[in-house]
N, CA, C and O atoms as CSV, one atom per row, in Angstrom:
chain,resi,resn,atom,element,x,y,z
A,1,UNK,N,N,24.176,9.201,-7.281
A,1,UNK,CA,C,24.592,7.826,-7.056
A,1,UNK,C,C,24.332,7.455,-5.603
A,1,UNK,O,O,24.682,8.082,-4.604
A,2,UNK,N,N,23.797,6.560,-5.661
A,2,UNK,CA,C,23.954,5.770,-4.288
A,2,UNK,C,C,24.784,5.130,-3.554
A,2,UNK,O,O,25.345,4.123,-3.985
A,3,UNK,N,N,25.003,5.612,-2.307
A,3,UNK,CA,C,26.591,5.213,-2.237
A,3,UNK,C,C,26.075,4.405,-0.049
A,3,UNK,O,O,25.278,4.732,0.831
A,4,UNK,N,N,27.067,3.410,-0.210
A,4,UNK,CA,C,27.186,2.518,0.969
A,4,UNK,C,C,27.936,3.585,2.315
A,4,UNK,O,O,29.121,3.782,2.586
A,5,UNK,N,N,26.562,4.163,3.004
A,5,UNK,CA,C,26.844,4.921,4.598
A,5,UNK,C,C,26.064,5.014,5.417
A,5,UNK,O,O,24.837,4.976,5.325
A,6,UNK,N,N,26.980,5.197,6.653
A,6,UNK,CA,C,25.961,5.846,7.857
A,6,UNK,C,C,25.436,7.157,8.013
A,6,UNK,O,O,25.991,7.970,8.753
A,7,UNK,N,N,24.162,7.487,7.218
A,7,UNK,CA,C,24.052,8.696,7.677
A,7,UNK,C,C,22.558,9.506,7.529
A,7,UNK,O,O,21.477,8.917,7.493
A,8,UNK,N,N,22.680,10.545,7.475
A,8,UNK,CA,C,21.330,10.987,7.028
A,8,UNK,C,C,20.859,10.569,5.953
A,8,UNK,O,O,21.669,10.078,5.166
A,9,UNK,N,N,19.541,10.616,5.592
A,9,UNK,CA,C,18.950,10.754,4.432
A,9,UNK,C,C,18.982,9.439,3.348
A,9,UNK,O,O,19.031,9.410,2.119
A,10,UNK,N,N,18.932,8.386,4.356
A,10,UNK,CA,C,19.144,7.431,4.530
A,10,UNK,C,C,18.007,6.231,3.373
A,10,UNK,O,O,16.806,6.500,3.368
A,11,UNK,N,N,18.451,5.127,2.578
A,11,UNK,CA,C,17.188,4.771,2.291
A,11,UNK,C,C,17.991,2.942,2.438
A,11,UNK,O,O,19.146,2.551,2.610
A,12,UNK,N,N,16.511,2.168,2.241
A,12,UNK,CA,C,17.206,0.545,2.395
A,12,UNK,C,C,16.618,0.130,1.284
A,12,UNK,O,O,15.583,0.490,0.723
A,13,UNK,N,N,17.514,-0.776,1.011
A,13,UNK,CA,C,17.422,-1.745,-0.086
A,13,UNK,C,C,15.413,-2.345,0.453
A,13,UNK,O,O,14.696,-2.638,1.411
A,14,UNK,N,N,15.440,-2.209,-0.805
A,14,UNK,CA,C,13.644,-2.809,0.043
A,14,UNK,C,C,13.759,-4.402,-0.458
A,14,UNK,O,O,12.832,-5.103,-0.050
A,15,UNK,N,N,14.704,-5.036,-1.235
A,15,UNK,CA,C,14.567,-6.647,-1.216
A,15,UNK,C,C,14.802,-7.393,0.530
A,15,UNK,O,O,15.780,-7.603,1.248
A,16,UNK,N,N,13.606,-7.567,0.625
A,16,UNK,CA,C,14.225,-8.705,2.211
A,16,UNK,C,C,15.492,-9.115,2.522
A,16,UNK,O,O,16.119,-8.821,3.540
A,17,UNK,N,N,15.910,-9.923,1.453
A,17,UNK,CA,C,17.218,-10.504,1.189
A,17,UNK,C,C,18.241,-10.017,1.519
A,17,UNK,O,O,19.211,-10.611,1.991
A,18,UNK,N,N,18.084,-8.407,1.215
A,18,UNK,CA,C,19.447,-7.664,1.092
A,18,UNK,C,C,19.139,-6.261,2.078
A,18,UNK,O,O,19.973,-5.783,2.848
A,19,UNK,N,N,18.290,-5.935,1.947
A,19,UNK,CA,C,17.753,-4.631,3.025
A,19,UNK,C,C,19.206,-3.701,3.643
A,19,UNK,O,O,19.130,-3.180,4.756
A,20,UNK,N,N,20.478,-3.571,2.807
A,20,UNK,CA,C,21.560,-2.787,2.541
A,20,UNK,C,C,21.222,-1.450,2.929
A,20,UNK,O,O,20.110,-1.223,2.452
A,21,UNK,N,N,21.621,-0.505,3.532
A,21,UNK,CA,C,21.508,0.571,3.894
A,21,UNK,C,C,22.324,1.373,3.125
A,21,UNK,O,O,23.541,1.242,3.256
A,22,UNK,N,N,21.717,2.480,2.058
A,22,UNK,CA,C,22.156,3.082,1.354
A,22,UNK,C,C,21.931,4.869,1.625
A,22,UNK,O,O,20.823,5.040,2.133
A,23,UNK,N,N,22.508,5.890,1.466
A,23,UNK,CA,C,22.655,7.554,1.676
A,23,UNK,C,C,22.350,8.126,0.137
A,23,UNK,O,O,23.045,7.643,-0.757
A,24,UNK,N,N,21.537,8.941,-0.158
A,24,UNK,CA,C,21.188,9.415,-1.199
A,24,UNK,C,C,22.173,10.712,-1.152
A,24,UNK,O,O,21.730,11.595,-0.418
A,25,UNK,N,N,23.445,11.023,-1.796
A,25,UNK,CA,C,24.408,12.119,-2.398
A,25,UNK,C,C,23.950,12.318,-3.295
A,25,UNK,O,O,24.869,12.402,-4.109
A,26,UNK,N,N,22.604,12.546,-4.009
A,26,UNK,CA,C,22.031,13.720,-5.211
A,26,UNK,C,C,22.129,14.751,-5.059
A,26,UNK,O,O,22.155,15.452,-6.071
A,27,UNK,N,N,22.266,15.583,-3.358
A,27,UNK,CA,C,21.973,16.655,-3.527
A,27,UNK,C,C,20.642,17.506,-3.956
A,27,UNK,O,O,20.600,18.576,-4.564
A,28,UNK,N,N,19.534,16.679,-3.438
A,28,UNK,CA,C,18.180,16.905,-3.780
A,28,UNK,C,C,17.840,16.751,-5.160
A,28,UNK,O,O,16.666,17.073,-5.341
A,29,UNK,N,N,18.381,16.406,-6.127
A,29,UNK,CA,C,17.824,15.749,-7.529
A,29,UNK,C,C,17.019,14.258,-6.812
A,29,UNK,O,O,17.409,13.462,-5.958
A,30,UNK,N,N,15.942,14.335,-7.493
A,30,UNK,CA,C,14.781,13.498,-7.536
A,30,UNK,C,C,15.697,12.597,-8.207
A,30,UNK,O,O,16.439,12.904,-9.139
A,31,UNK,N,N,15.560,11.180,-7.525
A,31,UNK,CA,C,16.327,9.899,-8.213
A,31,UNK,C,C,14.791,8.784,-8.017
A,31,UNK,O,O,13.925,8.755,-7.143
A,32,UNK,N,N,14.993,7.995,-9.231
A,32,UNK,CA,C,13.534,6.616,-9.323
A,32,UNK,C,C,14.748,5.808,-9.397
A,32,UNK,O,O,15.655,5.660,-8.577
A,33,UNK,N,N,14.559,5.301,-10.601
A,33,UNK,CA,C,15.377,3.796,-10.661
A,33,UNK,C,C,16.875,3.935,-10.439
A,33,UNK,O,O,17.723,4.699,-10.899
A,34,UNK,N,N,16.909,2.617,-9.302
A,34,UNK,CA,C,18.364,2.926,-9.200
A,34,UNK,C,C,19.176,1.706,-8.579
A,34,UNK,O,O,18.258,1.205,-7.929
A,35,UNK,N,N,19.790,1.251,-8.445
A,35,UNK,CA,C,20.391,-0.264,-8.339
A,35,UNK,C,C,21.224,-0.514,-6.610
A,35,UNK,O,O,22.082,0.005,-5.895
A,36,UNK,N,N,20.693,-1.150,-6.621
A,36,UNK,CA,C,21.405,-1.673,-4.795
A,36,UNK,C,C,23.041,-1.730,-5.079
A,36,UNK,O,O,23.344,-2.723,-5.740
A,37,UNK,N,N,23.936,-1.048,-4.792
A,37,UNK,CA,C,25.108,-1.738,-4.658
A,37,UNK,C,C,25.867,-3.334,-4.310
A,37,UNK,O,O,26.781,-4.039,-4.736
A,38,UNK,N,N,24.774,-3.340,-3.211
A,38,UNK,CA,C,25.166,-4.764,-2.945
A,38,UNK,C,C,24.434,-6.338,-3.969
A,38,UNK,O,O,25.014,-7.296,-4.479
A,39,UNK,N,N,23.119,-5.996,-3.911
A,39,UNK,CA,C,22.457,-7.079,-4.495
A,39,UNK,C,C,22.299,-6.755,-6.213
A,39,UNK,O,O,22.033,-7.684,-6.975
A,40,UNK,N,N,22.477,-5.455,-6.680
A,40,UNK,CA,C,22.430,-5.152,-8.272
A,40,UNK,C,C,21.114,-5.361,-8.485
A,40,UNK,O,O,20.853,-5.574,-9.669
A,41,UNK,N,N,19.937,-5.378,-7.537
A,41,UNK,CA,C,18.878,-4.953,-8.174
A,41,UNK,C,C,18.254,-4.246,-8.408
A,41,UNK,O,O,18.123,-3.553,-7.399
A,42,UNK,N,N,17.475,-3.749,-9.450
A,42,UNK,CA,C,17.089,-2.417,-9.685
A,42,UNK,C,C,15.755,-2.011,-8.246
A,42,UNK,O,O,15.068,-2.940,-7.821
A,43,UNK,N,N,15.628,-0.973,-7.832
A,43,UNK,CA,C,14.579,-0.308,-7.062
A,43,UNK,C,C,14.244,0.811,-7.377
A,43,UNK,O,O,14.881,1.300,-8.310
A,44,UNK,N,N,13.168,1.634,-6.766
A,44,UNK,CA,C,12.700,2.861,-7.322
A,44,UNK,C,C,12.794,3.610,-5.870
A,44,UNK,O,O,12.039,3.387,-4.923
A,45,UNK,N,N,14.196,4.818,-5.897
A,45,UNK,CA,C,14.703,4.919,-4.987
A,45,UNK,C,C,13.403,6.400,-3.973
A,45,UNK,O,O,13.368,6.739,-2.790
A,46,UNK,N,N,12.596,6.847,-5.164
A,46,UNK,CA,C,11.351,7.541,-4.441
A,46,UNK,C,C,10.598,7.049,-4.102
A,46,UNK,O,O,9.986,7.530,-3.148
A,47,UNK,N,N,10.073,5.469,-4.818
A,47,UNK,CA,C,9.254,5.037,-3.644
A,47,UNK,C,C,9.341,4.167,-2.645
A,47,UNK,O,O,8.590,3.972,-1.688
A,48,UNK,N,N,10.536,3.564,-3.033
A,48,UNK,CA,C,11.588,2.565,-1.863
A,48,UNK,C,C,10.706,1.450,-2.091
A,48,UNK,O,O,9.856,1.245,-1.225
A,49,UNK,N,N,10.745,0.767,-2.996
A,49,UNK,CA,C,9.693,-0.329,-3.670
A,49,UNK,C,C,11.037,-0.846,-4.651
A,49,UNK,O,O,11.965,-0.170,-5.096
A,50,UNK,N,N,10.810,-1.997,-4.764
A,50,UNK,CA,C,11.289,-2.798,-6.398
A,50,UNK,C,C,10.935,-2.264,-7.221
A,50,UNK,O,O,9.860,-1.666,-7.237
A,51,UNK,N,N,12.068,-2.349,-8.528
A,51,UNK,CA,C,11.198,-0.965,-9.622
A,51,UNK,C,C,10.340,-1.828,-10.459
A,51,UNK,O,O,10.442,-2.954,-10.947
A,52,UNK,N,N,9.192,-0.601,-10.441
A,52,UNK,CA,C,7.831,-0.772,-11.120
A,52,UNK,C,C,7.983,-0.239,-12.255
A,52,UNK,O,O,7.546,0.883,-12.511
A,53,UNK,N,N,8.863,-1.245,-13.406
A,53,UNK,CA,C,8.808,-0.896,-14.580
A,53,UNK,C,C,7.563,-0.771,-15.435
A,53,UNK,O,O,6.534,-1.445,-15.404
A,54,UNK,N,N,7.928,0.330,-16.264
A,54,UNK,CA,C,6.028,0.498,-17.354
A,54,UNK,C,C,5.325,1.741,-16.765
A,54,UNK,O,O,4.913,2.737,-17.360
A,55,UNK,N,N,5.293,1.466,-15.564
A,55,UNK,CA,C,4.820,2.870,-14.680
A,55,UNK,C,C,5.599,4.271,-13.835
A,55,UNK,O,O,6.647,4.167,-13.197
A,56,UNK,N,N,5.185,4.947,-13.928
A,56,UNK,CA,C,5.526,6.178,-13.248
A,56,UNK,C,C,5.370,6.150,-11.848
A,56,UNK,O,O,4.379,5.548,-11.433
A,57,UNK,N,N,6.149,6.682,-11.009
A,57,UNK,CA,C,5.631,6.661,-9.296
A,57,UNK,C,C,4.283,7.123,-8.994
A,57,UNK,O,O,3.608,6.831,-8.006
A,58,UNK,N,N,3.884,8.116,-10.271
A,58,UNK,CA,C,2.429,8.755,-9.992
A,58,UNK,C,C,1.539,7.348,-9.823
A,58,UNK,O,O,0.795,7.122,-8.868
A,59,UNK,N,N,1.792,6.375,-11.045
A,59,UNK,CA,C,0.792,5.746,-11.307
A,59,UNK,C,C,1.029,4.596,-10.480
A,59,UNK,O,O,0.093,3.827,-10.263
A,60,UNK,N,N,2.300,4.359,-9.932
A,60,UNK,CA,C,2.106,3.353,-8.931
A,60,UNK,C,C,1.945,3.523,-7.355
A,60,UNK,O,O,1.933,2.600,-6.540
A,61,UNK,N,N,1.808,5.071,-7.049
A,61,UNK,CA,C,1.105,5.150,-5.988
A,61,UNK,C,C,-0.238,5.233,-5.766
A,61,UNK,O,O,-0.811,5.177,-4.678
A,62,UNK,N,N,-0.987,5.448,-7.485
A,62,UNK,CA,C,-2.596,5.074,-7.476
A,62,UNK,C,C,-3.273,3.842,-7.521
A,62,UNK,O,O,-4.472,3.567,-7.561
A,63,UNK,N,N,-1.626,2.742,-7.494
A,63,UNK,CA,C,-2.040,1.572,-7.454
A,63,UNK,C,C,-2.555,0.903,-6.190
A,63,UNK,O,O,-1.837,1.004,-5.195
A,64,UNK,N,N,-4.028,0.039,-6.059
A,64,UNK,CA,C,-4.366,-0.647,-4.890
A,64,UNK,C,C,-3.133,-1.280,-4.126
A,64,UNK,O,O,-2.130,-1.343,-4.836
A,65,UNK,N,N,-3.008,-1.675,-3.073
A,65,UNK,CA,C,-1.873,-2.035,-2.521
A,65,UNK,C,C,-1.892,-3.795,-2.460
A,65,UNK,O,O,-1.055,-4.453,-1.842
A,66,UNK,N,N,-2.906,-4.307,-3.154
A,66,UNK,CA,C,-2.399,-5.894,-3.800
A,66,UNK,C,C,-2.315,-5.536,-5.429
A,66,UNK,O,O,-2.039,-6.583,-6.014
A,67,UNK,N,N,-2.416,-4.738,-6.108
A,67,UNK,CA,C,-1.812,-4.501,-6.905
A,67,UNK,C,C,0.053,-4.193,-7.688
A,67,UNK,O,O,0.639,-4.003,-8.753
A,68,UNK,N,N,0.221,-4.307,-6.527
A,68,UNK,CA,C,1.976,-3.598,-6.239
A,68,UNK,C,C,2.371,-4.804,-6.527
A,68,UNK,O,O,3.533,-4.523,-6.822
A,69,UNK,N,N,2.281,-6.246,-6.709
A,69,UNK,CA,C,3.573,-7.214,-6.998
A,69,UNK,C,C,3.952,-7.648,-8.105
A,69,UNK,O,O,3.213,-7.460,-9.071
A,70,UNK,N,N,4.970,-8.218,-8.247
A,70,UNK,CA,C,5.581,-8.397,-9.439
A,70,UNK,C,C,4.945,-8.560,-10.639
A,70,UNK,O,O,5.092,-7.888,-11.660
A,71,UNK,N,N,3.991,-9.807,-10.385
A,71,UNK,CA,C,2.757,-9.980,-11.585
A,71,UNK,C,C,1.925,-9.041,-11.957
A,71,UNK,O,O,1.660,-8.667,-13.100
A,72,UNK,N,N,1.433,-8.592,-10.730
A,72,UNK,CA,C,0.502,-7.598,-11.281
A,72,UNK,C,C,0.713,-6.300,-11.712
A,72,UNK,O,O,-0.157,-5.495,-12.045
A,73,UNK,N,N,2.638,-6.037,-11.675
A,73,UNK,CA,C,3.065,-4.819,-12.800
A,73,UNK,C,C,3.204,-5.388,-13.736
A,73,UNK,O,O,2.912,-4.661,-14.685
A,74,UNK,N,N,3.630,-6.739,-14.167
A,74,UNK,CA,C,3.847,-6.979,-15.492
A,74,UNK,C,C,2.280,-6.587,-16.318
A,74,UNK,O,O,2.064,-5.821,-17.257
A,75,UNK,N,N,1.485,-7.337,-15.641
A,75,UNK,CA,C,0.319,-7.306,-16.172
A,75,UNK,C,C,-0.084,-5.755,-16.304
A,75,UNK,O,O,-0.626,-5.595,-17.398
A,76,UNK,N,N,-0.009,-4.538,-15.562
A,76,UNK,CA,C,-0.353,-3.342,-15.960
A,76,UNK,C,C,0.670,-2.974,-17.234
A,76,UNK,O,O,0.372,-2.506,-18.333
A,77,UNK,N,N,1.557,-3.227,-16.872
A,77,UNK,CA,C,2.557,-2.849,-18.273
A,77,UNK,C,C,1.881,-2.865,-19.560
A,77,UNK,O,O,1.763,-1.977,-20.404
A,78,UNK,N,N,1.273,-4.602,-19.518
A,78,UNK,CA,C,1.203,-4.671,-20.813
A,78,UNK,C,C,-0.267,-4.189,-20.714
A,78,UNK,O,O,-0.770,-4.136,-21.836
A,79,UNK,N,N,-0.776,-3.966,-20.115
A,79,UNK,CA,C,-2.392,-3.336,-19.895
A,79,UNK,C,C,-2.184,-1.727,-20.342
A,79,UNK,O,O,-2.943,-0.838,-20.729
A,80,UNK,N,N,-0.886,-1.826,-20.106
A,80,UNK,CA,C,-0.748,0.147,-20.225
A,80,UNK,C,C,0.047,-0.037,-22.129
A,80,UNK,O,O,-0.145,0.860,-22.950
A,81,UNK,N,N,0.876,-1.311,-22.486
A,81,UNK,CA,C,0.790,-0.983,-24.161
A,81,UNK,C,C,0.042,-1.182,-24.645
A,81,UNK,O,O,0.192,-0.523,-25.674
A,82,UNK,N,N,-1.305,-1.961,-24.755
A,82,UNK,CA,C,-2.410,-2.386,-25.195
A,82,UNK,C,C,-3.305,-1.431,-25.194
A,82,UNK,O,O,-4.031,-1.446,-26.188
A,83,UNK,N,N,-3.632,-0.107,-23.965
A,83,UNK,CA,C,-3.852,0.766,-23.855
A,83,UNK,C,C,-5.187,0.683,-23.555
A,83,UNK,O,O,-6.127,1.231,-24.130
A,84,UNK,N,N,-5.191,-0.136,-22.495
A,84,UNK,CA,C,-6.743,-0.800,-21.690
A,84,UNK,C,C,-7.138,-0.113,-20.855
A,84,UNK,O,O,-6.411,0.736,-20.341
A,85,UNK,N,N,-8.150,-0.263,-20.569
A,85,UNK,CA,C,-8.647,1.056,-19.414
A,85,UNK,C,C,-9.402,0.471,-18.716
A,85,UNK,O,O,-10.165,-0.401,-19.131
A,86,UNK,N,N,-9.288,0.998,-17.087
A,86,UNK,CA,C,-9.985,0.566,-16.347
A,86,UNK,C,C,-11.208,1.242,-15.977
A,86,UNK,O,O,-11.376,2.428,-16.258
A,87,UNK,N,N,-12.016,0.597,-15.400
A,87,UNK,CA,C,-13.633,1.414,-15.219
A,87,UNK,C,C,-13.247,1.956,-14.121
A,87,UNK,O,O,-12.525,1.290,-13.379
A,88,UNK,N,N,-13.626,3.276,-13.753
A,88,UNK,CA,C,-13.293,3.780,-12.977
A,88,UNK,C,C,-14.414,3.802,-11.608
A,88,UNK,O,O,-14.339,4.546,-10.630
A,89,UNK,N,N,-15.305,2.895,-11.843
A,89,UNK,CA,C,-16.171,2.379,-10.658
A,89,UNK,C,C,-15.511,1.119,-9.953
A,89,UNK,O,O,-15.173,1.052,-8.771
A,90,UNK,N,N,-15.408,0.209,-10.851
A,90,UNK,CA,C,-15.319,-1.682,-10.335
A,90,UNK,C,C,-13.784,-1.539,-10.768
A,90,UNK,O,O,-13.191,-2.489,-10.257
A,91,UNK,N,N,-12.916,-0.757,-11.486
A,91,UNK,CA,C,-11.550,-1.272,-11.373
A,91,UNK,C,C,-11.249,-2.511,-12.933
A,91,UNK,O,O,-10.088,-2.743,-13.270
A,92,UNK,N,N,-12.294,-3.084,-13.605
A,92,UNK,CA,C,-12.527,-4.189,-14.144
A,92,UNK,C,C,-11.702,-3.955,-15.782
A,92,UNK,O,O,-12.615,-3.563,-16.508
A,93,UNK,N,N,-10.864,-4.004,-16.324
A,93,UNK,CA,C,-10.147,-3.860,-16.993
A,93,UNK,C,C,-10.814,-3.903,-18.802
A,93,UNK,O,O,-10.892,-4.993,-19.367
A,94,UNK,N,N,-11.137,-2.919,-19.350
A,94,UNK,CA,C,-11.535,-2.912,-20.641
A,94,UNK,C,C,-10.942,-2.911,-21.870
A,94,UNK,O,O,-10.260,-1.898,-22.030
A,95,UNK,N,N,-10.941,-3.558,-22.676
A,95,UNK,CA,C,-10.322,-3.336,-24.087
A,95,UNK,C,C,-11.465,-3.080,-25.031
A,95,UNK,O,O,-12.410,-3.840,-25.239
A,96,UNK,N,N,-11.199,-1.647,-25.691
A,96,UNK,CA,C,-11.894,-1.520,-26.916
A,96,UNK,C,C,-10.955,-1.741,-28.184
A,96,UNK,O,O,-9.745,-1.521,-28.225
A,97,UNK,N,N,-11.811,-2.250,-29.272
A,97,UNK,CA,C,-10.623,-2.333,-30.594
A,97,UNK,C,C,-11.536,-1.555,-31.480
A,97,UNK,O,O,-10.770,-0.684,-31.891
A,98,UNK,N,N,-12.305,-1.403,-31.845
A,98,UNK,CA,C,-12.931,-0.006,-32.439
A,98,UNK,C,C,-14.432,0.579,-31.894
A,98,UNK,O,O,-14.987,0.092,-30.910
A,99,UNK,N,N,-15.028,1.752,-32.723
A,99,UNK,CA,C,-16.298,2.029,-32.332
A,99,UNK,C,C,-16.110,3.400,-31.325
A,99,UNK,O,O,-15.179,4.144,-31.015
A,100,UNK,N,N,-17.265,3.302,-31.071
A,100,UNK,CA,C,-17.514,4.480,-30.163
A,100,UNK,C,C,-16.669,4.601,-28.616
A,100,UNK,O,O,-16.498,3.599,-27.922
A,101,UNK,N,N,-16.343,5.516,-28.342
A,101,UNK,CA,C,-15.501,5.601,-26.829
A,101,UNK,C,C,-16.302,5.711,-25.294
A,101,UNK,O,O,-15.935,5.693,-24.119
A,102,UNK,N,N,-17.500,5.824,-25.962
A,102,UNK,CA,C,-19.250,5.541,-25.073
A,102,UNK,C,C,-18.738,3.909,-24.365
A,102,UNK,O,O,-18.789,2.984,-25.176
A,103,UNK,N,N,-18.363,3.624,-23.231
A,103,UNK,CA,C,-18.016,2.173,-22.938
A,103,UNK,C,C,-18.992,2.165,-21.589
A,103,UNK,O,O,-18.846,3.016,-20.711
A,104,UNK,N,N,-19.900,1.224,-21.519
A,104,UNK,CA,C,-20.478,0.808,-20.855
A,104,UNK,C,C,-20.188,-0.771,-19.985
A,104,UNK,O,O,-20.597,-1.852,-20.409
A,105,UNK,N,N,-19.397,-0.584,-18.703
A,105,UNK,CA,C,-18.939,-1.531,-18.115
A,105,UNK,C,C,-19.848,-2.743,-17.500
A,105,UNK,O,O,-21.065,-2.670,-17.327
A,106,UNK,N,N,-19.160,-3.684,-17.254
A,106,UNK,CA,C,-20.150,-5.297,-17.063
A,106,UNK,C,C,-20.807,-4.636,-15.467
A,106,UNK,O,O,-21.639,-5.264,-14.813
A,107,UNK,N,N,-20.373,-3.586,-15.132
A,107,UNK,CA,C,-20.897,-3.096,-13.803
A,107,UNK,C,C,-21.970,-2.417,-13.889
A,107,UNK,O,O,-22.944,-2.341,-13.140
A,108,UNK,N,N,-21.687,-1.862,-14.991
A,108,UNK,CA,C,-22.855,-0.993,-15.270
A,108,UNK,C,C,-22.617,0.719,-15.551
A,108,UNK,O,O,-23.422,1.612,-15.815
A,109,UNK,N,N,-21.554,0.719,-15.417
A,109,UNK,CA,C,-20.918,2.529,-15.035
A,109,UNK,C,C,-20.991,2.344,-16.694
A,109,UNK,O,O,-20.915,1.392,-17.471
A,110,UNK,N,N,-21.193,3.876,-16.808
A,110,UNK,CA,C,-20.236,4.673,-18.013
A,110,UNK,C,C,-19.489,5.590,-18.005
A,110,UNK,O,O,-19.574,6.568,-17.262
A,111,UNK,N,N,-18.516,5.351,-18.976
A,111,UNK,CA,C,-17.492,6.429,-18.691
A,111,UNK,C,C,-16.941,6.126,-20.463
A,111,UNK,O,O,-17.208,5.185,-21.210
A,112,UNK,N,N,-16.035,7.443,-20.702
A,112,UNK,CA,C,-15.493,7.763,-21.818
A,112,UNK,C,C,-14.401,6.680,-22.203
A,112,UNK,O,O,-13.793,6.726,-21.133
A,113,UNK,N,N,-13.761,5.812,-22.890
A,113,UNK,CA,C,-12.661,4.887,-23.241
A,113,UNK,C,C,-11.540,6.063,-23.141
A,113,UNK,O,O,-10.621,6.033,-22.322
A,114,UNK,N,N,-11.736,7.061,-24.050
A,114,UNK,CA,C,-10.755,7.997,-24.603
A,114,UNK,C,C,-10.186,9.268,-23.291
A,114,UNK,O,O,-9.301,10.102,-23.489
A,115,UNK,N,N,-10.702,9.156,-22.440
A,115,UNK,CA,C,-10.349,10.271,-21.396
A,115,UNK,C,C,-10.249,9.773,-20.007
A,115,UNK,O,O,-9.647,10.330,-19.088
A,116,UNK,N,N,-11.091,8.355,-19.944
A,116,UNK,CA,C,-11.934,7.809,-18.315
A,116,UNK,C,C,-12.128,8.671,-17.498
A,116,UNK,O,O,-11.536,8.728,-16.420
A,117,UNK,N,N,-12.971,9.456,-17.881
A,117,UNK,CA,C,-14.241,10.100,-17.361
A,117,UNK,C,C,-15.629,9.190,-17.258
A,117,UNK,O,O,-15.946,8.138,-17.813
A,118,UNK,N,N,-16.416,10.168,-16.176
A,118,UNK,CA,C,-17.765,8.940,-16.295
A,118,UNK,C,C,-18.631,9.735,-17.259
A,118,UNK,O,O,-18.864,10.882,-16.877
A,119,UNK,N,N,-19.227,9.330,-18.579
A,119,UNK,CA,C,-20.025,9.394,-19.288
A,119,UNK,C,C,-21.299,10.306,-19.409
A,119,UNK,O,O,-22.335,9.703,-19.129
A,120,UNK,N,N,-21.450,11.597,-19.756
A,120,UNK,CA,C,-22.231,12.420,-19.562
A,120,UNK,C,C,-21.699,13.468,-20.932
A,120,UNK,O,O,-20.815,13.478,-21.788
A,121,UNK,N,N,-23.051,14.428,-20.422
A,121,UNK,CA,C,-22.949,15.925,-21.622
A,121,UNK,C,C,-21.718,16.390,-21.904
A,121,UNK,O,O,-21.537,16.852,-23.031
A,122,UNK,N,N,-20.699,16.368,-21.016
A,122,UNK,CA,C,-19.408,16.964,-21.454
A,122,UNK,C,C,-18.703,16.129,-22.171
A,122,UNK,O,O,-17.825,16.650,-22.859
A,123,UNK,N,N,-18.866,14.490,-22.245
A,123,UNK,CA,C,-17.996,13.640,-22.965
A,123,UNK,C,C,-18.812,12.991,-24.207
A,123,UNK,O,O,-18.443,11.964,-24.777
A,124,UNK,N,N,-19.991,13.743,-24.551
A,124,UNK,CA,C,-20.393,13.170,-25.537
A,124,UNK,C,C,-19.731,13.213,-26.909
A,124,UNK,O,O,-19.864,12.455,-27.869
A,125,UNK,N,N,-18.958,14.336,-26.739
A,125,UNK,CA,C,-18.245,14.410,-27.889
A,125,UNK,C,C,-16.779,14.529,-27.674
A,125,UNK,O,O,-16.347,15.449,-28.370
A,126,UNK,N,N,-15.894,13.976,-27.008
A,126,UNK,CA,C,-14.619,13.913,-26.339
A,126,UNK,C,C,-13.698,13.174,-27.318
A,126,UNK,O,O,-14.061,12.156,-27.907
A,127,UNK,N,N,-12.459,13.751,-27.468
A,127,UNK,CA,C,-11.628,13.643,-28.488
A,127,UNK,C,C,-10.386,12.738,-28.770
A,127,UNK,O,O,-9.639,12.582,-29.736
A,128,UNK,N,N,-10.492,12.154,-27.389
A,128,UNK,CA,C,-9.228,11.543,-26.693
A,128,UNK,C,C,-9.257,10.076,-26.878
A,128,UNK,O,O,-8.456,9.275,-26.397
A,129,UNK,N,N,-10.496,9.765,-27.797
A,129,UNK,CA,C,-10.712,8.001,-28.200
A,129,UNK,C,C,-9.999,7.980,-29.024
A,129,UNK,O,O,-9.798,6.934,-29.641
């Protein structure tokens, strides 16, 4: 729990608004989502960000850094139930609805749908479409 002190180990509310100074008493348990005392909004207390619901800290620290705002997690969210994939050259967001997992981007890259790998002898036959 997060609890209202002066002290070590210290983290802040990351809303502007409220920027509350909060002490992590886990006792080294890894804590993500977790709520400001003062303002009740949720944050993600490992990456000291507003929580990035839909995603994992992994995946939102692989996020570009104009990628990080509000819209543009909603929009991965539903990019991540739809189960869209990005090219892993241009970033450019793909939807397949059937067919082969062979995806050839408006960039020009290839790469696997089913693994996002780039497209070669090892993914010709890849299982993960």
């Amino acid at each position: 729990m997060w609890m209202v002190r002066r002290d070590n180990n210290v983290c802040y509310c990351p809303f502007k608004d409220c920027s509350e100074i909060m002490v992590d008493d886990h006792g080294g348990e890894v804590v993500t989502e977790s709520e400001c005392p003062i303002c009740r909004r949720l944050f993600c207390a490992r990456c000291r960000v507003p929580w990035h619901a839909g995603i994992t800290c992994a995946e939102y620290e692989q996020l570009a850094p104009g990628d990080r705002g509000k819209q543009d997690l909603v929009a991965l969210e539903m990019a991540k139930g739809k189960k869209w994939r990005r090219c892993p050259r241009c970033k450019f967001w793909v939807e397949r609805h059937d067919g082969c997992v062979h995806i050839t981007c408006r960039c020009g890259f290839q790469f696997c749908y089913g693994c996002g790998q780039p497209w070669g002898q090892g993914h010709s036959s890849c299982n993960a479409g």
